[in-house]
C-alpha positions in Angstrom: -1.0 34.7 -82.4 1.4 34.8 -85.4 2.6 38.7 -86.1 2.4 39.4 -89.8 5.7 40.8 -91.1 6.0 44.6 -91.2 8.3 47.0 -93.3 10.9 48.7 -91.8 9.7 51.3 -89.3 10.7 55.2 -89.9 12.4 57.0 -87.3 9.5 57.2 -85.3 9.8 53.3 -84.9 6.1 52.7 -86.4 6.0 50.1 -89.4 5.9 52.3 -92.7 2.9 53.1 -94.3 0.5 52.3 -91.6 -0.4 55.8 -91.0 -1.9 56.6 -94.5 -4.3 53.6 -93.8 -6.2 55.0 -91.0 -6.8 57.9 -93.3 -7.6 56.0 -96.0 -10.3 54.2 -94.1 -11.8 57.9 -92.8 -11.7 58.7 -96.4 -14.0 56.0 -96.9 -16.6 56.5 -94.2 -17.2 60.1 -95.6 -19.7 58.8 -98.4 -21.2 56.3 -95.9 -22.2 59.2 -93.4 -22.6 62.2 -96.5 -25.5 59.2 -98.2 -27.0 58.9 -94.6 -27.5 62.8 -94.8 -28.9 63.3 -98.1 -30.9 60.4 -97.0 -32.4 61.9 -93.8 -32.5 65.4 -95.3 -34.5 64.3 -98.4 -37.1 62.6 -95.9 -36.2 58.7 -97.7 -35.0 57.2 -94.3 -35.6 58.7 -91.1 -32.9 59.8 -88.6 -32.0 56.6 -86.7 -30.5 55.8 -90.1 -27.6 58.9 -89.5 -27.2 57.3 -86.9 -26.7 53.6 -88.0 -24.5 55.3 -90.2 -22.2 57.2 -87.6 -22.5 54.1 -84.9 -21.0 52.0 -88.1 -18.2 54.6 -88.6 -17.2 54.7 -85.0 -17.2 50.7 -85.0 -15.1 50.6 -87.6 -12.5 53.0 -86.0 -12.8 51.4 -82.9 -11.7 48.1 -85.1 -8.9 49.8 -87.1 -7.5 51.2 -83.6 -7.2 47.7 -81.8 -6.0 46.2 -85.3 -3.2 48.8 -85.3 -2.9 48.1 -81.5 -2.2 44.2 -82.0 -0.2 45.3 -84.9 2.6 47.5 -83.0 2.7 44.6 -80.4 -0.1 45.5 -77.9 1.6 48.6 -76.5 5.0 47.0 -75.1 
């Protein structure tokens, strides 16, 4: 598979910038879980909703960790 070109790496030899973008996607599974919540708590869904919501967050971490993973060259 092609590698896509990186910026220069810091001194800890990752690629620049990579490690703002695993917060960045946290920051944006907040909302997805804090809606679930007010959801559940206001009796609108029911609670296997919180937890569609939290399975969807931890698939997309699982995701963003093999991306990162592939990206770094599959741990060589």
């Amino acid at each position: 598979m092609r590698q896509l070109p990186t910026t220069p790496g810091g001194e800890d030899g990752k690629p620049a910038g990579h490690s703002r973008h695993g917060l960045m996607m946290a920051a944006m599974c907040i909302p997805i879980v804090l809606v679930a919540i007010v959801l559940v708590a206001t009796g609108v869904a029911s609670a296997s909703f919180l937890f569609a919501a939290i399975a969807c967050m931890a698939m997309m971490g699982l995701m963003m960790a093999m991306m990162m993973r592939g990206m770094s060259g599959g741990g060589k």
